[in-house]
N, CA, C and O atoms as a GROMACS GRO file, in nm:
protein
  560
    1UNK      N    1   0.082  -0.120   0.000
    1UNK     CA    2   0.000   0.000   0.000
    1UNK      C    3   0.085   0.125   0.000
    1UNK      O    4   0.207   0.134   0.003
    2UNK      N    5  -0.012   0.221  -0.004
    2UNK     CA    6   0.089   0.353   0.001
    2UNK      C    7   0.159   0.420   0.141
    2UNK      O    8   0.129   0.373   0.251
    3UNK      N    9   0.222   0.495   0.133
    3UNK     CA   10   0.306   0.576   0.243
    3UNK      C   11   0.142   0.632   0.296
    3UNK      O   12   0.092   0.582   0.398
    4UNK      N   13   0.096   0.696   0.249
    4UNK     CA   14  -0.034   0.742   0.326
    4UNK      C   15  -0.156   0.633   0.363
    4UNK      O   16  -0.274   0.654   0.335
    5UNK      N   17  -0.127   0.561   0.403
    5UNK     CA   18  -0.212   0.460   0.470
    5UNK      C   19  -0.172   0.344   0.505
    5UNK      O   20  -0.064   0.328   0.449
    6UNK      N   21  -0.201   0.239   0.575
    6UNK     CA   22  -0.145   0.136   0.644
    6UNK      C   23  -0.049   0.065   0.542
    6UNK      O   24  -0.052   0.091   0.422
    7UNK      N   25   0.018  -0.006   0.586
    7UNK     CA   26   0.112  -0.127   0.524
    7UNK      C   27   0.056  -0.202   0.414
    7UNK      O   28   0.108  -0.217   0.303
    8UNK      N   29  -0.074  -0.255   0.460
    8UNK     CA   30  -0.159  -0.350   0.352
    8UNK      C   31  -0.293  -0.264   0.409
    8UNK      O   32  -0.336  -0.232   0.520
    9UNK      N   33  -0.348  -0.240   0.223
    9UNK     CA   34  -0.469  -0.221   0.257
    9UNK      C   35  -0.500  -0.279   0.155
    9UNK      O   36  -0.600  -0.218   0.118
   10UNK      N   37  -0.473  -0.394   0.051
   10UNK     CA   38  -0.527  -0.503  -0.023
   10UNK      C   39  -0.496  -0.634   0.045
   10UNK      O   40  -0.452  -0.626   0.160
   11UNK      N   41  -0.508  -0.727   0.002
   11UNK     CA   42  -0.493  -0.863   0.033
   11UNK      C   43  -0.557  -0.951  -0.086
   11UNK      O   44  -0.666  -0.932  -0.139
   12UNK      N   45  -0.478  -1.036  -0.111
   12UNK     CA   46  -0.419  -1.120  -0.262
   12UNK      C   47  -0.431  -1.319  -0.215
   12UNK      O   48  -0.385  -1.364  -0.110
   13UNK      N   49  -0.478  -1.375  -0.287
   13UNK     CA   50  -0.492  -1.471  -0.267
   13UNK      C   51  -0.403  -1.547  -0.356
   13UNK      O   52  -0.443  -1.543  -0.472
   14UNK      N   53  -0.296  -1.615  -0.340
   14UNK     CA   54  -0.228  -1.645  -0.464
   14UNK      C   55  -0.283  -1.735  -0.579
   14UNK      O   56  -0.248  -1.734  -0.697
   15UNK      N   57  -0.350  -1.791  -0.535
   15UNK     CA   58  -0.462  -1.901  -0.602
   15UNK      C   59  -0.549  -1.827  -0.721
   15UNK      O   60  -0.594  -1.874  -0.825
   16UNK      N   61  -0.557  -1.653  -0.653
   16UNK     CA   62  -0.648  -1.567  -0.720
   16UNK      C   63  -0.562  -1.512  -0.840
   16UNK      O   64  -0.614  -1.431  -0.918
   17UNK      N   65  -0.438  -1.553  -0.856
   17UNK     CA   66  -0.358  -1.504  -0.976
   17UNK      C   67  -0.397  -1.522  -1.088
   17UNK      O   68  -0.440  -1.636  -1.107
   18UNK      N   69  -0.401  -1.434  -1.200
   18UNK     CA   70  -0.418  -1.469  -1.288
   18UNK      C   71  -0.355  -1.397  -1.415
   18UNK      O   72  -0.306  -1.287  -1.392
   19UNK      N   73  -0.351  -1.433  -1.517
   19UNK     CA   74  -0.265  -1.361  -1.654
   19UNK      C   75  -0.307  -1.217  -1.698
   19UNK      O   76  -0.240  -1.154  -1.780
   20UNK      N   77  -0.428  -1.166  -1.636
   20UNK     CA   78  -0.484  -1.035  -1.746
   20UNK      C   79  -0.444  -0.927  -1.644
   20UNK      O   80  -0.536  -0.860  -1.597
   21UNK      N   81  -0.294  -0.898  -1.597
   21UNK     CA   82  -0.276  -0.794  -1.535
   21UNK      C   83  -0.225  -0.794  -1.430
   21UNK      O   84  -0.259  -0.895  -1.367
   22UNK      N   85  -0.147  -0.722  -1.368
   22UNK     CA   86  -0.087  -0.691  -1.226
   22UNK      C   87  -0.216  -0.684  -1.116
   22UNK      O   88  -0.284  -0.583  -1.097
   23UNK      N   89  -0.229  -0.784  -1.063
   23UNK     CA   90  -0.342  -0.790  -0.964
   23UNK      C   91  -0.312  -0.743  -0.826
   23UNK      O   92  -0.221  -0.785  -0.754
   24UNK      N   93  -0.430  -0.618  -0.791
   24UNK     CA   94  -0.340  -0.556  -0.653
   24UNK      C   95  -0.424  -0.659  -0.538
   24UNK      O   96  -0.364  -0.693  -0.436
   25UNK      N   97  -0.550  -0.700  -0.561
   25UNK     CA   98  -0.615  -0.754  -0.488
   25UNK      C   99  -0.770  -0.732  -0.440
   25UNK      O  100  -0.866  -0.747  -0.516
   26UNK      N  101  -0.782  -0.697  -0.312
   26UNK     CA  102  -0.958  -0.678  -0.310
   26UNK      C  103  -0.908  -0.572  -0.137
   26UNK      O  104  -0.805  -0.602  -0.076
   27UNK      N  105  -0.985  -0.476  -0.095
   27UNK     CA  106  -0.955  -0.426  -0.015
   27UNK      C  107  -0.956  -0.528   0.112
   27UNK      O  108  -1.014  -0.635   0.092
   28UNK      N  109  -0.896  -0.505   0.244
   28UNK     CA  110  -0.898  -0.549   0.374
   28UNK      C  111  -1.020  -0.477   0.464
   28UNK      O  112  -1.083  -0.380   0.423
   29UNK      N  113  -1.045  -0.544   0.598
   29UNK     CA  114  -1.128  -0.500   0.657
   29UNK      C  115  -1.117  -0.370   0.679
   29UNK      O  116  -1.012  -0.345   0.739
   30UNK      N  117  -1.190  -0.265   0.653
   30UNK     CA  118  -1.239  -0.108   0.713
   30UNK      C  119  -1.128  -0.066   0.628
   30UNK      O  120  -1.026  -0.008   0.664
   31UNK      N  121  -1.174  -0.116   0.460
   31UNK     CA  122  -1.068  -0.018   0.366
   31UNK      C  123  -1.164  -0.031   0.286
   31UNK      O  124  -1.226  -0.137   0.276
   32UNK      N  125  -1.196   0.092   0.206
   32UNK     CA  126  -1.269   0.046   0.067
   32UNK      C  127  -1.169   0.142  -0.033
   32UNK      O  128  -1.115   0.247   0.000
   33UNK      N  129  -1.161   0.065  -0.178
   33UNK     CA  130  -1.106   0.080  -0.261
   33UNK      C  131  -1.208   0.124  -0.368
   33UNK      O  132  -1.289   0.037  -0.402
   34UNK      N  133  -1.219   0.248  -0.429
   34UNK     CA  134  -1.308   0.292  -0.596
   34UNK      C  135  -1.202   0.333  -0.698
   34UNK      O  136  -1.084   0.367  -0.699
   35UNK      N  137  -1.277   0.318  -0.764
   35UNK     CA  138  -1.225   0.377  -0.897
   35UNK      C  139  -1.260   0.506  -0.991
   35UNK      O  140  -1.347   0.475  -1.072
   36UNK      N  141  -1.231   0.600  -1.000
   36UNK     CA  142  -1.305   0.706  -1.031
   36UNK      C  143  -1.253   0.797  -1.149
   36UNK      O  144  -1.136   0.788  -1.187
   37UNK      N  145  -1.344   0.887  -1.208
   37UNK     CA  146  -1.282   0.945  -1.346
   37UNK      C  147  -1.223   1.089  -1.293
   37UNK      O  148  -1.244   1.140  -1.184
   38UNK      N  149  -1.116   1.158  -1.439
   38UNK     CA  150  -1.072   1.289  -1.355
   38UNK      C  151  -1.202   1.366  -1.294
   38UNK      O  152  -1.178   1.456  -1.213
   39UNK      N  153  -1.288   1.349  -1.314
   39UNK     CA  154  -1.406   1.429  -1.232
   39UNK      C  155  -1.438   1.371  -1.070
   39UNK      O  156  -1.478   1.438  -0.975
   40UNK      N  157  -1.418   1.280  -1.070
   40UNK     CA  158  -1.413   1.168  -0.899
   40UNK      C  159  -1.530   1.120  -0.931
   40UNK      O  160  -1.578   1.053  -0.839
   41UNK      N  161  -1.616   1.129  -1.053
   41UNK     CA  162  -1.705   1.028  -1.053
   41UNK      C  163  -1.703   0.865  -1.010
   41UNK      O  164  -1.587   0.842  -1.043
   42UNK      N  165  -1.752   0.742  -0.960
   42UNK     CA  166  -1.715   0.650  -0.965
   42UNK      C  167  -1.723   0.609  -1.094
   42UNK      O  168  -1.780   0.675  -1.180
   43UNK      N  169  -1.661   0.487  -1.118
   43UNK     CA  170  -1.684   0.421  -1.226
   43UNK      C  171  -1.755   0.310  -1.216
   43UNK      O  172  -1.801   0.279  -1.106
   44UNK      N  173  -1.780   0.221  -1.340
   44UNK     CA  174  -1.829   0.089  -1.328
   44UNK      C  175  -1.718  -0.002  -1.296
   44UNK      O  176  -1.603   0.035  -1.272
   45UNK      N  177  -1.766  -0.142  -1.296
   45UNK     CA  178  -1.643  -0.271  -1.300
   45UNK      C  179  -1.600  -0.231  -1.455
   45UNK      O  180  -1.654  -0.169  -1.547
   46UNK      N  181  -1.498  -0.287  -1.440
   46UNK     CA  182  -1.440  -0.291  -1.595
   46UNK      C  183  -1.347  -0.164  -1.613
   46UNK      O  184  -1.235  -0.171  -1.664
   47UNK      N  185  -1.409  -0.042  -1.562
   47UNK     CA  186  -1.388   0.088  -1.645
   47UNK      C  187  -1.223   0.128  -1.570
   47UNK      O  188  -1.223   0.112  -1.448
   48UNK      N  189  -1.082   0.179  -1.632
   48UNK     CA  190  -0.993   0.265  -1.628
   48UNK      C  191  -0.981   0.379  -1.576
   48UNK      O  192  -0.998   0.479  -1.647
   49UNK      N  193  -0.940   0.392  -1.403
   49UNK     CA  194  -0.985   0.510  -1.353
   49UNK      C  195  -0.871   0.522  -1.307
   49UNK      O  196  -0.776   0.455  -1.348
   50UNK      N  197  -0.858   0.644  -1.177
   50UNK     CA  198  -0.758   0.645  -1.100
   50UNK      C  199  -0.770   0.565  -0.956
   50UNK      O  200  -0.887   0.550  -0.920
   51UNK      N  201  -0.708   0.531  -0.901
   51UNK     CA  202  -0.736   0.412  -0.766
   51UNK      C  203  -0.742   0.534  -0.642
   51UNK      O  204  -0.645   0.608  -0.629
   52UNK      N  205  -0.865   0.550  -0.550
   52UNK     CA  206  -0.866   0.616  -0.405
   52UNK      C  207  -0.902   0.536  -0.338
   52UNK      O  208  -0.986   0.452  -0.368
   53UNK      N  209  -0.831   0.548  -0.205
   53UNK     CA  210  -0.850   0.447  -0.108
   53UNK      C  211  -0.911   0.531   0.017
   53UNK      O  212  -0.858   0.640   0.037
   54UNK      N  213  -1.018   0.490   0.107
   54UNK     CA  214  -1.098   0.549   0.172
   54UNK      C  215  -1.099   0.439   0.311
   54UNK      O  216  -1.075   0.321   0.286
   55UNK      N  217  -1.129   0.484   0.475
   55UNK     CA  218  -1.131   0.371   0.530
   55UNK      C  219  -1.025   0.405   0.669
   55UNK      O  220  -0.955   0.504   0.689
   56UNK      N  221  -1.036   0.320   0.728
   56UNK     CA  222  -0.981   0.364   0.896
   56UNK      C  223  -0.815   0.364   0.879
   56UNK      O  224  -0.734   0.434   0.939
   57UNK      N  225  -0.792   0.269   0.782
   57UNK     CA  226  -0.601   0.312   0.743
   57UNK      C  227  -0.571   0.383   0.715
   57UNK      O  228  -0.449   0.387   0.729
   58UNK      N  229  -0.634   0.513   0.650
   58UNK     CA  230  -0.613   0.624   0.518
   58UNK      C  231  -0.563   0.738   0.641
   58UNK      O  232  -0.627   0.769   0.742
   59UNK      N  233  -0.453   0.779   0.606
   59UNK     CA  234  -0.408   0.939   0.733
   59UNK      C  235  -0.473   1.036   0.662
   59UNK      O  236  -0.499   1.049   0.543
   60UNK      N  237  -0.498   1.115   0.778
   60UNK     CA  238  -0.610   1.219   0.749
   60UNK      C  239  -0.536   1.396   0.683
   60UNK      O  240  -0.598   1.498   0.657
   61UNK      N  241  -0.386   1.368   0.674
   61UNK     CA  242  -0.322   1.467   0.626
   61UNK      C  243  -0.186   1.434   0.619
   61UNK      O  244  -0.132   1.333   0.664
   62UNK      N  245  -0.120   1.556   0.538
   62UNK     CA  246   0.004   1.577   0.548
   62UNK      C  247   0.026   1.716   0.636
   62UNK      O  248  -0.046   1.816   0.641
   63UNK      N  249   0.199   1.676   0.728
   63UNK     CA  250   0.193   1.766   0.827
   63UNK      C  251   0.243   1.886   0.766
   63UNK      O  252   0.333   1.888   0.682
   64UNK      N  253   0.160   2.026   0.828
   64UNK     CA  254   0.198   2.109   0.762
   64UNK      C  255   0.254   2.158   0.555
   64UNK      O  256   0.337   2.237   0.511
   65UNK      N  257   0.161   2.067   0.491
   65UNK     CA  258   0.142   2.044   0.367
   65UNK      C  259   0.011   2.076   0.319
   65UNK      O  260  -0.039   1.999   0.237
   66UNK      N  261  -0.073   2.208   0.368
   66UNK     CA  262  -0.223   2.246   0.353
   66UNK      C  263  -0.242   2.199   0.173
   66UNK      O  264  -0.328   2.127   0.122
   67UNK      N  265  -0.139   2.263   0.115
   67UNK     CA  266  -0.181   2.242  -0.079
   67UNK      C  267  -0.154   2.110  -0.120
   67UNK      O  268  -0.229   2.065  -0.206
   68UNK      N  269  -0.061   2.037  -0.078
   68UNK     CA  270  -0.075   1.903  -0.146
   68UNK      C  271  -0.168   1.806  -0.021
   68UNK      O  272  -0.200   1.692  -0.053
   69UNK      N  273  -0.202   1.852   0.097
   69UNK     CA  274  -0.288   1.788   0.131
   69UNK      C  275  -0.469   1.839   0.065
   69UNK      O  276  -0.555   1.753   0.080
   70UNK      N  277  -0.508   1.966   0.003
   70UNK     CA  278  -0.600   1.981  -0.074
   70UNK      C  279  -0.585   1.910  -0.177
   70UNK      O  280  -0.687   1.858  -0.222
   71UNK      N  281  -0.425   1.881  -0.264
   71UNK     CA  282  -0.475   1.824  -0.380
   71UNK      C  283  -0.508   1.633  -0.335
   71UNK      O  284  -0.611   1.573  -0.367
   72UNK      N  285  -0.439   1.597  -0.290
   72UNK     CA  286  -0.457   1.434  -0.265
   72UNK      C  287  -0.535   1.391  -0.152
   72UNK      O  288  -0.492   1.277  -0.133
   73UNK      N  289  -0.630   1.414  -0.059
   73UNK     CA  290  -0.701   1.421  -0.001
   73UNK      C  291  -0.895   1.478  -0.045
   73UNK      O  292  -0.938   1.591  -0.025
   74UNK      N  293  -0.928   1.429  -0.071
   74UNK     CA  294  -1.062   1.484  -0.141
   74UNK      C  295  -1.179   1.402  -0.008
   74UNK      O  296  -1.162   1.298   0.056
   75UNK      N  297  -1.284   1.492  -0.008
   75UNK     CA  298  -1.425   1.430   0.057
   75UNK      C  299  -1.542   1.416  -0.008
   75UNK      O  300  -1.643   1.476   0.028
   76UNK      N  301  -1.537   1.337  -0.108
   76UNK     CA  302  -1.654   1.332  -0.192
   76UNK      C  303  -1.812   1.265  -0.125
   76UNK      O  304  -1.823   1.176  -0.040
   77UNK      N  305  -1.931   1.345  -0.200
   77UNK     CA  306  -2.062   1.318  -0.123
   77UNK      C  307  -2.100   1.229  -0.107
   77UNK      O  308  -2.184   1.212  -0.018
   78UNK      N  309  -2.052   1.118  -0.195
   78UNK     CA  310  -2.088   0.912  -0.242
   78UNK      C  311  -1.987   0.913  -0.139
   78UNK      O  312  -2.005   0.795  -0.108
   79UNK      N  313  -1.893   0.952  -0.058
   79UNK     CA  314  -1.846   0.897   0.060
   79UNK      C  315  -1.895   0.950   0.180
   79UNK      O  316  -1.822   0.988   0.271
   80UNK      N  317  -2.033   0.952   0.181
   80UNK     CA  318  -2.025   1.028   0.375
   80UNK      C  319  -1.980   1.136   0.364
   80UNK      O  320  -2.042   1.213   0.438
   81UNK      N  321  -1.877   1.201   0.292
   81UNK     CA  322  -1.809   1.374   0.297
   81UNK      C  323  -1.679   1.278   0.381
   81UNK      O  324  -1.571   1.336   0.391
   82UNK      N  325  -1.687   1.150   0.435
   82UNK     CA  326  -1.522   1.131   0.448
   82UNK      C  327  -1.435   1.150   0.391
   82UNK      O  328  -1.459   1.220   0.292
   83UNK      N  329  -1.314   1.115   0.404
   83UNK     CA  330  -1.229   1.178   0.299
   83UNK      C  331  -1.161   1.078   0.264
   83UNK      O  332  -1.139   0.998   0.355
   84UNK      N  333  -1.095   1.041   0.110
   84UNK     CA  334  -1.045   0.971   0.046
   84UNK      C  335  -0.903   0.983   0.021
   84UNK      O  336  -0.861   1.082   0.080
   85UNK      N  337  -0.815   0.922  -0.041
   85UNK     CA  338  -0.680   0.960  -0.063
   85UNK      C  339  -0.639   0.894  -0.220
   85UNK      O  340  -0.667   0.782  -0.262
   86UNK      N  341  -0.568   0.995  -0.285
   86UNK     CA  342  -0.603   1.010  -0.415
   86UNK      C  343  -0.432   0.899  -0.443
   86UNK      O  344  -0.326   0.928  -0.388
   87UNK      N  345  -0.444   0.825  -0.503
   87UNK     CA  346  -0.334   0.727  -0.546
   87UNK      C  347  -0.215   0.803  -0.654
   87UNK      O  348  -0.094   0.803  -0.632
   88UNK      N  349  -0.283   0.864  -0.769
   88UNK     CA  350  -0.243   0.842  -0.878
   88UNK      C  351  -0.238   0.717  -0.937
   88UNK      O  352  -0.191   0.710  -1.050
   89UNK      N  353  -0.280   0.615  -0.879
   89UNK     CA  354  -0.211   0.478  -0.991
   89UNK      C  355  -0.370   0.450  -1.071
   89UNK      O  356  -0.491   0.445  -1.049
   90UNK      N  357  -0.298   0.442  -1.145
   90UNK     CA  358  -0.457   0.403  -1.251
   90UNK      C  359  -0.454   0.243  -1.248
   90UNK      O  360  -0.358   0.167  -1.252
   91UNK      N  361  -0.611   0.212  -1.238
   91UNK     CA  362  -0.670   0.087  -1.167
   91UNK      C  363  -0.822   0.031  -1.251
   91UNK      O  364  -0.918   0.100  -1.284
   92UNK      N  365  -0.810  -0.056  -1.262
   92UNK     CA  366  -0.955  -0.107  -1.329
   92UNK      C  367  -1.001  -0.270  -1.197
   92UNK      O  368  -0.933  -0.364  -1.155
   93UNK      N  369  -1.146  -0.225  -1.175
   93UNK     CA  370  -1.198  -0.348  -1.107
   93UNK      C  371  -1.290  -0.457  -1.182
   93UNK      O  372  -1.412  -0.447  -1.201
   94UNK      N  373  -1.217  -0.549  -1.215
   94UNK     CA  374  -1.277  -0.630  -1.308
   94UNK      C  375  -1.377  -0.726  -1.253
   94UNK      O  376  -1.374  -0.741  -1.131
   95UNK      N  377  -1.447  -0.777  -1.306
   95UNK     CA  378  -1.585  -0.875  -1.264
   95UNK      C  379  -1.545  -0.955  -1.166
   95UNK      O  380  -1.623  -0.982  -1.074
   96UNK      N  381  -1.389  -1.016  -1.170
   96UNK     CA  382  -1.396  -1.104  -1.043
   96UNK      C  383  -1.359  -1.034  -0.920
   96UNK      O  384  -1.311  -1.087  -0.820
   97UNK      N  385  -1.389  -0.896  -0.941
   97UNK     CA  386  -1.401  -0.794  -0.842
   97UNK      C  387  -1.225  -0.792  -0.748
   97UNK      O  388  -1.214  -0.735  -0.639
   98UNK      N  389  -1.126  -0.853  -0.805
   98UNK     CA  390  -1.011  -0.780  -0.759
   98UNK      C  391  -0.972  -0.656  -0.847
   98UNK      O  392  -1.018  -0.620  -0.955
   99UNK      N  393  -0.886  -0.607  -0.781
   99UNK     CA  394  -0.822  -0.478  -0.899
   99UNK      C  395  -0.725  -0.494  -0.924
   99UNK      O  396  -0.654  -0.552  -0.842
  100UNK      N  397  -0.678  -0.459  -1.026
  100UNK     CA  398  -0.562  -0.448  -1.115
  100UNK      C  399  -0.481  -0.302  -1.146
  100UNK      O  400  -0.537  -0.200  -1.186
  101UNK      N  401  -0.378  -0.311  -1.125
  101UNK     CA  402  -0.310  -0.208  -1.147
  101UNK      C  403  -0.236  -0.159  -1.268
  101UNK      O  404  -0.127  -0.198  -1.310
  102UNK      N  405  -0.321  -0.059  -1.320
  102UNK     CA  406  -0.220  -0.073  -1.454
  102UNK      C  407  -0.139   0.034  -1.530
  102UNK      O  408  -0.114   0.028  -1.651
  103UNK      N  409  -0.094   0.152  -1.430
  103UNK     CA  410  -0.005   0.220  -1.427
  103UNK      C  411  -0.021   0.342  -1.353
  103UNK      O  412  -0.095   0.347  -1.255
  104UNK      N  413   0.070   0.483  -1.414
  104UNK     CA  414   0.063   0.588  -1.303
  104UNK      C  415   0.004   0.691  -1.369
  104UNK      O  416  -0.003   0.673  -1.491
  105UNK      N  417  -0.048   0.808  -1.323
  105UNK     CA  418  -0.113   0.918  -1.364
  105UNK      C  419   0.009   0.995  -1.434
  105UNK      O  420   0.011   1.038  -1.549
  106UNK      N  421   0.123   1.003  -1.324
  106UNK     CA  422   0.233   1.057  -1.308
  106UNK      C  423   0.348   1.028  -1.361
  106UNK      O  424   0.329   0.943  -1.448
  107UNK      N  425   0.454   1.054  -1.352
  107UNK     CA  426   0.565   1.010  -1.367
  107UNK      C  427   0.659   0.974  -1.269
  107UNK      O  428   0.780   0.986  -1.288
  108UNK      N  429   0.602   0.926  -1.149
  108UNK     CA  430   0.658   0.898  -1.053
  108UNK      C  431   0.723   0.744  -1.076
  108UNK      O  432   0.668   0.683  -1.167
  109UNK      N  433   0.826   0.677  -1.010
  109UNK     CA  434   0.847   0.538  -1.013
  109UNK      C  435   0.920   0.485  -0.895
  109UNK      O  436   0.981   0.577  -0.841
  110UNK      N  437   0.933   0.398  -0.848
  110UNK     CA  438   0.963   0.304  -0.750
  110UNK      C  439   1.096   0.284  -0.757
  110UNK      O  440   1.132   0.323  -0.868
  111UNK      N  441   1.185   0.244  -0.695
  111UNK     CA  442   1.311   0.207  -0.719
  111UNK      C  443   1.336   0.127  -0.576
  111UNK      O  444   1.349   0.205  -0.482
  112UNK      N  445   1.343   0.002  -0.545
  112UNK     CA  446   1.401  -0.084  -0.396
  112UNK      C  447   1.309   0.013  -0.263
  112UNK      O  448   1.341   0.036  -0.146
  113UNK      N  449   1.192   0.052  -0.340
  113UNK     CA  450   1.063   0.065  -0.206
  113UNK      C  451   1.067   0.217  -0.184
  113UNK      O  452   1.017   0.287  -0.096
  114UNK      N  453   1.149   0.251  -0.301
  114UNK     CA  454   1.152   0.447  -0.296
  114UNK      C  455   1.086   0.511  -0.376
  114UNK      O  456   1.100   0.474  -0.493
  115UNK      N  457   0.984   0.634  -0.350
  115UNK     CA  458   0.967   0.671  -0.456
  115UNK      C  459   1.028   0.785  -0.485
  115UNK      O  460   1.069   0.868  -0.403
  116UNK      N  461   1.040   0.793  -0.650
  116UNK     CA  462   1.137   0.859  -0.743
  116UNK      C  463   1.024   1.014  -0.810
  116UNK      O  464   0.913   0.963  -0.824
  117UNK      N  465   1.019   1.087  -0.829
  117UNK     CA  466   0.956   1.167  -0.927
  117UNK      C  467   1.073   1.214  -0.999
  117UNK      O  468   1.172   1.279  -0.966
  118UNK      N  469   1.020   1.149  -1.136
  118UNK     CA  470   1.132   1.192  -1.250
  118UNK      C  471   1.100   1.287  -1.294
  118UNK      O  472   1.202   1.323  -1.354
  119UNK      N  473   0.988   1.400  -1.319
  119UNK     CA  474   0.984   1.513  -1.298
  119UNK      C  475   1.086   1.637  -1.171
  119UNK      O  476   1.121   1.755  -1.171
  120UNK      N  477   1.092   1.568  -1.120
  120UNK     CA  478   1.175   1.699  -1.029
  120UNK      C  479   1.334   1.639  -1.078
  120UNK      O  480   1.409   1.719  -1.134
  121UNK      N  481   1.364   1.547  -1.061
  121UNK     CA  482   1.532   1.464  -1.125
  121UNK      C  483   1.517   1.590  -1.303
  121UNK      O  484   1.599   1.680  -1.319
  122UNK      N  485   1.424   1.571  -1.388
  122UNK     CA  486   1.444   1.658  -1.505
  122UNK      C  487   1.466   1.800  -1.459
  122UNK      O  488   1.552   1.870  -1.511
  123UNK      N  489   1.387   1.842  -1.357
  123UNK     CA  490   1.398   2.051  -1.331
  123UNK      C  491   1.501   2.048  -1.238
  123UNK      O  492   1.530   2.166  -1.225
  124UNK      N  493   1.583   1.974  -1.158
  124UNK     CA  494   1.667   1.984  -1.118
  124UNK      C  495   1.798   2.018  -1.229
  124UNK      O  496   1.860   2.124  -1.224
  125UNK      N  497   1.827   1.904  -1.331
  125UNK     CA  498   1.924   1.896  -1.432
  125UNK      C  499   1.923   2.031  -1.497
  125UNK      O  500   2.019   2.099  -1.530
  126UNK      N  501   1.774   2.059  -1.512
  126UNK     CA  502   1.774   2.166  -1.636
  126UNK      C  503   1.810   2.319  -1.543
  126UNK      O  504   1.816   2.420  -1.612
  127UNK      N  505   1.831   2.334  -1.401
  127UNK     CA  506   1.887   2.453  -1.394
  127UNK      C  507   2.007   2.443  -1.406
  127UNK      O  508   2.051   2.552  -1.369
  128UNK      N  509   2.084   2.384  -1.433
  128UNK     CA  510   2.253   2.366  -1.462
  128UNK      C  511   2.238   2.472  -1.572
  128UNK      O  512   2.130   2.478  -1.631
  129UNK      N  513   2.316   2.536  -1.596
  129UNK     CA  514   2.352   2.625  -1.709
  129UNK      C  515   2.369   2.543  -1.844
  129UNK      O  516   2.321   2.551  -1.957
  130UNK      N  517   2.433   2.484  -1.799
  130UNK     CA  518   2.513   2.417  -1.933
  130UNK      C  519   2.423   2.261  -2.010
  130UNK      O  520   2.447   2.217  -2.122
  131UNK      N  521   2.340   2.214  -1.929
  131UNK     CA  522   2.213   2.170  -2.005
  131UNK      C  523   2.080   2.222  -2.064
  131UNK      O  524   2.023   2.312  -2.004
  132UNK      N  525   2.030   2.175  -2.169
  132UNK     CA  526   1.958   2.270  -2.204
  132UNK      C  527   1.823   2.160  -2.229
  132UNK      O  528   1.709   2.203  -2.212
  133UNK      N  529   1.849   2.000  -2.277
  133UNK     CA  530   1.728   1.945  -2.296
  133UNK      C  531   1.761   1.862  -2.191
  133UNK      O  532   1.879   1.862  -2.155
  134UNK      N  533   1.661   1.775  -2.120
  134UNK     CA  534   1.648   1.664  -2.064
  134UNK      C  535   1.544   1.529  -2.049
  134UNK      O  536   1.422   1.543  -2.041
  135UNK      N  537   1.595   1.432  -2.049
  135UNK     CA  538   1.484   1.293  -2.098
  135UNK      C  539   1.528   1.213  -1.963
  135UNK      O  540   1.643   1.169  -1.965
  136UNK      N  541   1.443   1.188  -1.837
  136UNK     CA  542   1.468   1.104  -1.779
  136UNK      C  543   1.374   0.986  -1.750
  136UNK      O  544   1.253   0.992  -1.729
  137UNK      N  545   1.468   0.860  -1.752
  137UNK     CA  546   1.353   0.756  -1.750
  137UNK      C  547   1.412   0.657  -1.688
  137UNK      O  548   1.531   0.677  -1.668
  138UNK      N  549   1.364   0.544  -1.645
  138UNK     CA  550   1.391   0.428  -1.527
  138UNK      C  551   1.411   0.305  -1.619
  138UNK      O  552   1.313   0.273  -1.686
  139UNK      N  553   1.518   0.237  -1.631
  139UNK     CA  554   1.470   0.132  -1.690
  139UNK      C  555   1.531  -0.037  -1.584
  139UNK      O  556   1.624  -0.041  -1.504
  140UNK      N  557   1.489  -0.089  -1.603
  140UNK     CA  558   1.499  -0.288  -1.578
  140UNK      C  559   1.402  -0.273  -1.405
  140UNK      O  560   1.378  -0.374  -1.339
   0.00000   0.00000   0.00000
């Protein structure tokens, strides 16, 4: 799971594996998992959204971070007005009702349990004087 909410807030059955996708799993007790469009509409099963996770694991802020806790933190009315926590990872819930993960909004990436934003690694490079284009990307 993410830095903003418990350790595990899916749970995976290995039995439940299957070929059509990176399977994250089905939420744990007092977590619910939606899927929703850039508007926070929900979606249907099936449909390509972004993944928010809602539920007694989810932290209720970042400290002293009022603007990026407005942007990734939302209380939508289909939740009680609780408040949700916005993933970025784009997610589809398919009929056998686990979810699948199937990439990032962002350009953020993982590296040995870190996360990377290769956006700030590019505006860092590019105030050097002496660079002028930059392409950064993660690979193996």
């Amino acid at each position: 799971g993410p830095t903003e909410a418990a350790i595990d807030v899916t749970f995976l059955d290995c039995d439940q594996w299957t070929d059509e996708g990176v399977p994250i799993g089905s939420p744990i007790q007092n977590t619910n998992l939606y899927i929703v469009d850039p508007h926070f509409n929900l979606l249907p099963l099936g449909s390509l959204g972004e993944l928010v996770i809602g539920g007694l694991p989810v932290l209720t802020q970042y400290l002293n971070r009022p603007e990026l806790n407005a942007d990734k933190y939302v209380f939508p009315e289909w939740n009680s007005g609780k408040h949700v926590y916005k993933t970025g990872d784009q997610a589809v819930i398919k009929e056998d009702g686990l979810i699948y993960f199937v990439g990032r909004k962002d350009d953020q990436v993982k590296l040995r349990g870190q996360r990377i934003e290769l956006g700030e690694i590019k505006s860092a490079m590019l105030e050097v004087d002496s660079i002028a284009h930059v392409s950064v990307t993660m690979e193996g």
